[in-house]
C-alpha positions in Angstrom: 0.0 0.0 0.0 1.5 3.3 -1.2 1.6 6.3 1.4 1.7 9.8 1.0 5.4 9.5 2.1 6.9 7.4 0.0 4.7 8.3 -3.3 7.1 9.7 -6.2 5.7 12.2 -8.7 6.6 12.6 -12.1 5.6 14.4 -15.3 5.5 12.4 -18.3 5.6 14.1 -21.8 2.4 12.5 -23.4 3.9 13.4 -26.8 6.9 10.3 -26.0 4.8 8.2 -23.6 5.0 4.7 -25.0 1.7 4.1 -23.4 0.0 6.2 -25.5 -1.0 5.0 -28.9 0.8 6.6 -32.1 -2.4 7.7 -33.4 -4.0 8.8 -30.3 -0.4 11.2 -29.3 -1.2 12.5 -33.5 -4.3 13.3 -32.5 -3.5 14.8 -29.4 -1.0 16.9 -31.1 -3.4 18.3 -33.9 -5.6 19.6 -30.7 -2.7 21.4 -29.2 -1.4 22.7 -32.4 -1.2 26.9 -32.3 -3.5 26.6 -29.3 -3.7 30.3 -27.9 -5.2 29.0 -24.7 -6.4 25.8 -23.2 -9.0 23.7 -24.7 -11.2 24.1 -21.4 -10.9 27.9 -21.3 -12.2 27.9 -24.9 -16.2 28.8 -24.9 -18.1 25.5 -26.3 -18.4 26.6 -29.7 -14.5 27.5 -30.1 -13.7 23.6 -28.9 -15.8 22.2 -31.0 -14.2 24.5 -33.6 -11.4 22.9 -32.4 -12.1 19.4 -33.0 -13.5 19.3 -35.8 -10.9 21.0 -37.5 -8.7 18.0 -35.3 -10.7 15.1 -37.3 -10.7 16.6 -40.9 
């Protein structure tokens, strides 16, 4: 059982995770591409702006 204590926390770069899938870290790097602020600060119709342009 893991305690506060001895609990290590590290950042991982999702864009060289090997336990994200090629496609899905692609994908995930169309959505960030020339993001001027974060996906969750965008109003609704500005992500879905977002992610369309992301699937085309």
């Amino acid at each position: 059982m893991a305690t506060e204590s001895n609990m290590e926390t590290r950042t991982v770069d999702p864009a060289v995770d090997p336990l994200i899938d090629t496609h899905v870290r692609a994908f995930l790097k169309e959505l960030n591409a020339n993001a001027d602020e974060p996906l969750e600060k965008k109003t609704p119709e500005a992500a879905r702006a977002v992610l369309s342009g992301a699937q085309a």
